[in-house]
VMD Tcl script that draws the C-alpha trace (Angstrom):
set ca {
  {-21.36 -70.99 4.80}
  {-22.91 -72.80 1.38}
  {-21.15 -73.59 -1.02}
  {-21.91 -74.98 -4.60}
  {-19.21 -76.60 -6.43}
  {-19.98 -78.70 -9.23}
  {-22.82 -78.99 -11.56}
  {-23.06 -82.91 -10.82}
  {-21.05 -85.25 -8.59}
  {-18.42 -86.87 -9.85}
  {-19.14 -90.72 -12.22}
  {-22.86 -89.67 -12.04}
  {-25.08 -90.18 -15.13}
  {-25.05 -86.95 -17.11}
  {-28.38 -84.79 -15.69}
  {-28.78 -86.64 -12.79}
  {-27.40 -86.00 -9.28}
  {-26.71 -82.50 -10.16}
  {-25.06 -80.97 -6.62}
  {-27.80 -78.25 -5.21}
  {-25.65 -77.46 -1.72}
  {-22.81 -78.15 0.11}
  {-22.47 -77.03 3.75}
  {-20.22 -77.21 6.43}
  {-21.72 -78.59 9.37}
  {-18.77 -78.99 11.55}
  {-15.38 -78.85 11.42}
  {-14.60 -82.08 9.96}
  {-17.97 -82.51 8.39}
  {-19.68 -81.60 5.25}
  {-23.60 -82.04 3.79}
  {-24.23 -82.22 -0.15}
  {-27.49 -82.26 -0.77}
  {-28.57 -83.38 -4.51}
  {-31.14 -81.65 -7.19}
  {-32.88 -84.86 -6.42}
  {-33.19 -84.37 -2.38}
  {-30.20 -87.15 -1.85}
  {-28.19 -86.14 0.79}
  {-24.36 -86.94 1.45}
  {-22.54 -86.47 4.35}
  {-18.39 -86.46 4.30}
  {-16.24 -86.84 7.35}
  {-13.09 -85.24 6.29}
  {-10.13 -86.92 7.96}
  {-7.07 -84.42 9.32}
  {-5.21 -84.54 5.82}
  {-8.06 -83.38 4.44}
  {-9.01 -86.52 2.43}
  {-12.83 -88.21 2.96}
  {-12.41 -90.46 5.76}
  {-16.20 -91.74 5.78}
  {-19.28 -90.88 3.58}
  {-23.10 -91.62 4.39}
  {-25.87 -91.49 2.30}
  {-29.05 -90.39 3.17}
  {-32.60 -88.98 1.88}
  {-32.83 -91.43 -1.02}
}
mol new
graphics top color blue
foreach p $ca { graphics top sphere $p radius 0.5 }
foreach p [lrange $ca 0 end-1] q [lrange $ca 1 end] { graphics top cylinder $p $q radius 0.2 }
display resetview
């Protein structure tokens, strides 16, 4: 399943960082990948609240 949420992640500078996909890639896991080719991945913890984010692809 994609997903695209948001025009641009959250506190970044306006036109940058813009948020091209976001994909579950398991069941506690998800991928955003950036306009830019930066990639994010977010361990979602059981209540559902970021427990760990890497960043990737700079």
């Amino acid at each position: 399943m994609t997903a695209t949420t948001r025009p641009a992640l959250r506190g970044a500078p306006r036109g940058r960082a813009r948020l091209r996909e976001a994909v579950w890639t398991a069941p506690d896991r998800i991928r955003m990948t950036t306009a830019e080719g930066r990639v994010f991945e977010v361990t979602v913890a059981p209540d559902g609240r970021p427990d760990r984010v890497a960043a990737t692809g700079w």
